[in-house]
C-alpha positions, 0 to 999 in steps of 0.5 A: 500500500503507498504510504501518504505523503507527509511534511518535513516533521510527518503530518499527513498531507492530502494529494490534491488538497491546497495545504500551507506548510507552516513554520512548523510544519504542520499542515494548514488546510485553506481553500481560495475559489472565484475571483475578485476583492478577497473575502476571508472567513475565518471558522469558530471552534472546531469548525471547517471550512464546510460550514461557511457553504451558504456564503462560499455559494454567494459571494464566489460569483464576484469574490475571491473567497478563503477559508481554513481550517484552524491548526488541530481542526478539520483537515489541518494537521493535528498537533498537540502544539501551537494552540494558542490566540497568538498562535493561531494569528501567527497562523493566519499571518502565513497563510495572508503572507502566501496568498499575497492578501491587500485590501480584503475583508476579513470575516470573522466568527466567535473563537476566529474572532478572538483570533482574528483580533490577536492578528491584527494587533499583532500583525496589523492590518495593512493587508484589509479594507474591513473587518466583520465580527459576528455574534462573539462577547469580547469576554465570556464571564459575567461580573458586576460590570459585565452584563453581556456573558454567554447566555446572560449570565456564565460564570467561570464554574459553570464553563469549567463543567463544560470543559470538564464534560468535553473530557469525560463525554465529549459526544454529548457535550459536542451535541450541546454545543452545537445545539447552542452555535446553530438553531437548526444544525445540519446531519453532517455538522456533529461529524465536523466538529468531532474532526478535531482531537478532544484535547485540542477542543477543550484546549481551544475553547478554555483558551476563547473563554479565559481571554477578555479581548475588551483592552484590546479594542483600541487598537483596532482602526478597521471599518467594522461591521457587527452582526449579531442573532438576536436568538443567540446565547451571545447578548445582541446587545454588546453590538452596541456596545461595540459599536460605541467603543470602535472607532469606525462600527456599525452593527446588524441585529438578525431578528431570527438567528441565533448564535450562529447567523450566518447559517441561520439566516444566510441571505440576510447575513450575505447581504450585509456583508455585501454591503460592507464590503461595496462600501469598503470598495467605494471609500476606496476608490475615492480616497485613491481618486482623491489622492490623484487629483491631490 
């Protein structure tokens, strides 16, 4: 039997499917279909590149769009290293620097938003015109200041029950969190999720929760677009509390999404980002034309 082609330090590779090579070595799985302004989306937890199908379907007619699979889920290599917000930026760093990405957007969803804000403070933003944060608290626990936890009102025990339970039942505890990202999950989504190896899983979801992104904030200049389910476990109302600490926000409320409103309510979704984005190429093309006549 011929033995799978691998990189420089043994992780499987699959013959065909576009892999970046990371400082590493682990594989890092993407895919880069249509042409045009970029468009990147950037997964949750546990979650590949199949669950941004509603989108894909849309915006490939007159974008280019990318998406991946974080380090340890999908069909990324699975390694017990690297697993961390500044790791997983470094990540994305690699694989903006190989696709040679100027001017896109970049679309963000829960864990790949915390994700995406660790890159852009750490790598800046240059390479995009905007940035759309979906339905993600930027800290997950509720305190006297705090009203906008998961679910109202998480405590660190009660989220500590959950990472003990990945561990100990990790079928059911995937089945409940997926219940919670999606009101009408599809058959094919739990198999998705469990691609990932426990240990990684509740690695990165401990990593998501412990981590307040709140002082972070002043360092993002992008235009932002917020979107949040007004069904989510996410209170709907830290949009607006977004919106009012970002220089440069507006936010969407999807009536009848939930946590996770791209896949709940695609055409509404899709149409906001379209919108962003005509408006990101708009301001664009005056400031260039601006500059010109300068």
């Amino acid at each position: 039997m011929t033995e799978p082609l691998r990189s420089d330090l043994g992780f499987p590779i699959m013959i065909g499917m576009p892999h970046l090579e990371l400082r590493d070595g682990t594989p890092l799985f993407y895919e880069a279909q249509g042409e045009g302004p970029a468009i990147v989306l950037v997964p949750g937890w546990t979650l590949t590149t199949r669950f941004w199908e509603r989108q894909v379907d849309d915006l490939v007619r007159d974008h280019r769009v990318i998406t991946l699979d974080l380090r340890g889920a999908g069909q990324s290599g699975k390694t017990p290293q690297g697993h961390s917000l500044p790791g997983y930026a470094d990540d994305l760093a690699e694989l903006f620097e190989h696709l040679e990405l100027s001017d896109a957007t970049l679309v963000a969803y829960a864990m790949g938003v915390s994700v995406s804000v660790h890159y852009l403070v750490a790598h800046g933003s240059a390479r995009f015109a905007g940035f759309v944060w979906i339905d993600h608290s930027p800290r997950f626990y509720v305190t006297p200041d705090w009203p906008y936890a998961l679910f109202g009102d998480l405590t660190p025990r009660a989220f500590d029950e959950t990472i003990r339970r990945l561990g100990s039942d990790r079928p059911a505890a995937t089945r409940e969190l997926l219940d919670a990202m999606f009101q009408h999950p599809a058959d094919w989504m739990y198999a998705e999720l469990m691609k990932t190896p426990t240990e990684a899983a509740a690695t990165m979801l401990a990593l998501v929760a412990a981590t307040d992104l709140r002082p972070l904030l002043p360092q993002l200049e992008l235009p932002t677009l917020l979107v949040n389910g007004k069904q989510s476990v996410v209170p709907y109302e830290v949009g607006r509390w977004l919106e009012e600490q970002l220089p440069n926000a507006r936010r969407v409320v999807l009536e009848h999404a939930g946590h996770g409103p791209f896949w709940d309510d695609p055409v509404l979704f899709n149409a906001a980002v379209r919108e962003f984005d005509s408006q990101l190429r708009l301001e664009s093309a005056g400031s260039i034309a601006g500059e010109n006549q300068a």
